[in-house]
N, C-alpha and C positions, 0 to 999 in steps of 0.2 A: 474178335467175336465173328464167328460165321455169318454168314448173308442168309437174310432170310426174303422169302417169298411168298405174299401175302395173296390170298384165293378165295373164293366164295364157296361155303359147303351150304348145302342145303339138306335138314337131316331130319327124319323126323321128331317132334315134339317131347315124346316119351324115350328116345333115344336121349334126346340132349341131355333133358331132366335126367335119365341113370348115369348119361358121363358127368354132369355137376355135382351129384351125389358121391360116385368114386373121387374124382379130385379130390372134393373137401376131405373125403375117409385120409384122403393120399399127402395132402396138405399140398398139392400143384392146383394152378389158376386152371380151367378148361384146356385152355389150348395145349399145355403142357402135358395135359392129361391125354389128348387126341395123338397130339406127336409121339409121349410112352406108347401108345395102346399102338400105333400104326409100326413103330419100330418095330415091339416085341415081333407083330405078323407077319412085319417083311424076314427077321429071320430065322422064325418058325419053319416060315416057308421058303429057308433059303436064297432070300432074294433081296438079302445086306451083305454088308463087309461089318464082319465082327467087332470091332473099332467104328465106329461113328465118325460123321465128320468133327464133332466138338472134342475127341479124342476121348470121351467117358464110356467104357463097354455098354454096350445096350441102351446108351441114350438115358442111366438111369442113375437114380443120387442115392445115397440110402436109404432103404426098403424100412416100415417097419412091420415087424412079425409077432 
């Protein structure tokens, strides 16, 4: 299992509330849902390595559609 690194965010209130709202749509806990949302950005914006460290592309498990 990769190392992780535990941090303090401070977000605003109606922010959190719409990321709690997508997790559950997504069925991931919050934080899992910040780490998706933060990967896709980094390589949106080209600023990942296509492969993840957990070796799953984009950091992500099956989507549903």
């Amino acid at each position: 299992m990769a190392d992780r690194k535990a941090f303090l965010l401070r977000v605003d209130p109606a922010v959190l509330e719409a990321m709690q709202r997508w997790a559950d749509d997504e069925l991931r806990s919050l934080n899992g849902q910040i780490e998706y949302v933060l990967r896709r950005a980094l390589q949106a914006e080209g600023r990942a390595r296509k492969d993840g460290p957990s070796g799953v592309r984009n950091g992500e498990r099956g989507t549903r559609k």
